[in-house]
C-alpha positions as CSV (number, residue, x, y, z in Angstrom):
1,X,59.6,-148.7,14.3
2,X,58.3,-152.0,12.6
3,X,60.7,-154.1,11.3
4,X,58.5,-153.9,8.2
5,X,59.6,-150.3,7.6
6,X,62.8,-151.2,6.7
7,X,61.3,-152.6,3.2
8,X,58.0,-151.0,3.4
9,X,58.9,-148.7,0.4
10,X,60.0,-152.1,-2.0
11,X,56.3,-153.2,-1.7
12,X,54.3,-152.8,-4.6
13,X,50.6,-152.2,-4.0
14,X,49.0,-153.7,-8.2
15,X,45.3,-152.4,-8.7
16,X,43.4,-155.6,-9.7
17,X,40.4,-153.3,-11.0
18,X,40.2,-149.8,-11.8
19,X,40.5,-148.1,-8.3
20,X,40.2,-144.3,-7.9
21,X,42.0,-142.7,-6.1
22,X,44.9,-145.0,-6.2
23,X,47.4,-142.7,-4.8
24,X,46.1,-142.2,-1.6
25,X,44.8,-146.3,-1.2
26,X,48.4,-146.4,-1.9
27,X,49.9,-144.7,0.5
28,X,47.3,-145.7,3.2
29,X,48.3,-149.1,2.6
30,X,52.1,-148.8,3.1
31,X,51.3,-146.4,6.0
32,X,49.0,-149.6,7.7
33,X,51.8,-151.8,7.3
34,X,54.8,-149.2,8.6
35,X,52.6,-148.4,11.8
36,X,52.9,-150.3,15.0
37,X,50.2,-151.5,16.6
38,X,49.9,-149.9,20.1
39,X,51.8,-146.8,19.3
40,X,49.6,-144.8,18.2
41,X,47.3,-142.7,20.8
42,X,44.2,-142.3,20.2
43,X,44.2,-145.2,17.6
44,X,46.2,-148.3,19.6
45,X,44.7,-150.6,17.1
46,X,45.8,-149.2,14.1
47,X,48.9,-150.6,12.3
48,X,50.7,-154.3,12.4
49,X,51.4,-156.2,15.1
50,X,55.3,-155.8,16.2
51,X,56.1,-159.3,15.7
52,X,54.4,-160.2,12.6
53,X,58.1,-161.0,11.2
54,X,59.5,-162.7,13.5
55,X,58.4,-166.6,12.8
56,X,58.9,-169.4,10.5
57,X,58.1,-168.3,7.1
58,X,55.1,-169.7,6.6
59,X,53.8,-168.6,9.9
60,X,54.7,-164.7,9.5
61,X,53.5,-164.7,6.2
62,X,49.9,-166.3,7.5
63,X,50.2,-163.8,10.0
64,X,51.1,-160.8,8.0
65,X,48.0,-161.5,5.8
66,X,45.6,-162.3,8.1
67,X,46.6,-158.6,10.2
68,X,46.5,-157.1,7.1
69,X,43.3,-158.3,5.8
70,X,41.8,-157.2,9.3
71,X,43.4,-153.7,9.4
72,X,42.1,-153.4,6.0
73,X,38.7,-154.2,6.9
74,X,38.8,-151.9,9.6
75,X,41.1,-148.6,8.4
76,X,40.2,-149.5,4.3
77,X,37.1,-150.8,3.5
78,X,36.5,-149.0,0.1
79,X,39.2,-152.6,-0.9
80,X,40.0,-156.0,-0.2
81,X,43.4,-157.2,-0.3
82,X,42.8,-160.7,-3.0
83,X,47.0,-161.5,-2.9
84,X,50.1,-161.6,-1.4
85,X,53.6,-162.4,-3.5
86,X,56.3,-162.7,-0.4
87,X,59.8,-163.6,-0.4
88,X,61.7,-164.8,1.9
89,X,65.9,-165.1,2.6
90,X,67.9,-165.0,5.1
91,X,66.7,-161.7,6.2
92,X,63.2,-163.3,6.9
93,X,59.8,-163.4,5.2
94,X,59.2,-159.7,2.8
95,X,55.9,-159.2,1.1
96,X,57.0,-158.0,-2.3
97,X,53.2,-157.5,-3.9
98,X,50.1,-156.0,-2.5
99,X,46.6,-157.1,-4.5
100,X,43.5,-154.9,-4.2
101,X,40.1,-154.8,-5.4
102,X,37.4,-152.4,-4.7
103,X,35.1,-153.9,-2.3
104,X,31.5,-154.6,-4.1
105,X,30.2,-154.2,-0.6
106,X,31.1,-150.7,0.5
107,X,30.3,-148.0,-1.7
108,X,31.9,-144.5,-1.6
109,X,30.8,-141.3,-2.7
């Protein structure tokens, strides 16, 4: 289990455009961040890196952006993630806001 799951369901993913489909970019969002990477067979590279938490805030949250702009890339490329609101206590560093735009690059049908 990522640590991230613990608060994985307090994130809030905020459409910066008008996204279709919202629901499901949603959920395979918060399911990116909740997987481990590694755990999964048959897709080891899919989810966040185990550790991603565990640093000086400023270093996890440079971290957990940068993984999750690349698993986006990879898993999600109908979006781009353009922001990150985090928090951070005693508890360590909590992403609190997810920001996503459609990607002008990749078009779906």
């Amino acid at each position: 289990m990522s640590a991230l799951d613990f608060y994985s369901n307090t994130i809030k993913t905020v459409p910066m455009d008008q996204i279709n489909d919202f629901e499901r970019i949603d959920l395979d969002l918060k399911t990116i961040i909740k997987a481990v990477r590694g755990t999964l067979p048959g897709s080891r590279g899919f989810g966040l890196m185990a550790d991603v938490d565990d640093h000086r805030p400023i270093d996890a949250r440079n971290d957990f952006a940068a993984d999750l702009d690349e698993q986006v890339a990879t898993f999600m490329p109908e979006i781009i993630v353009t922001d990150i609101d985090f928090t951070h206590d005693l508890e360590g560093v909590q992403p609190q806001s997810i920001y996503i735009e459609r990607n002008p690059e990749v078009s779906i049908t």
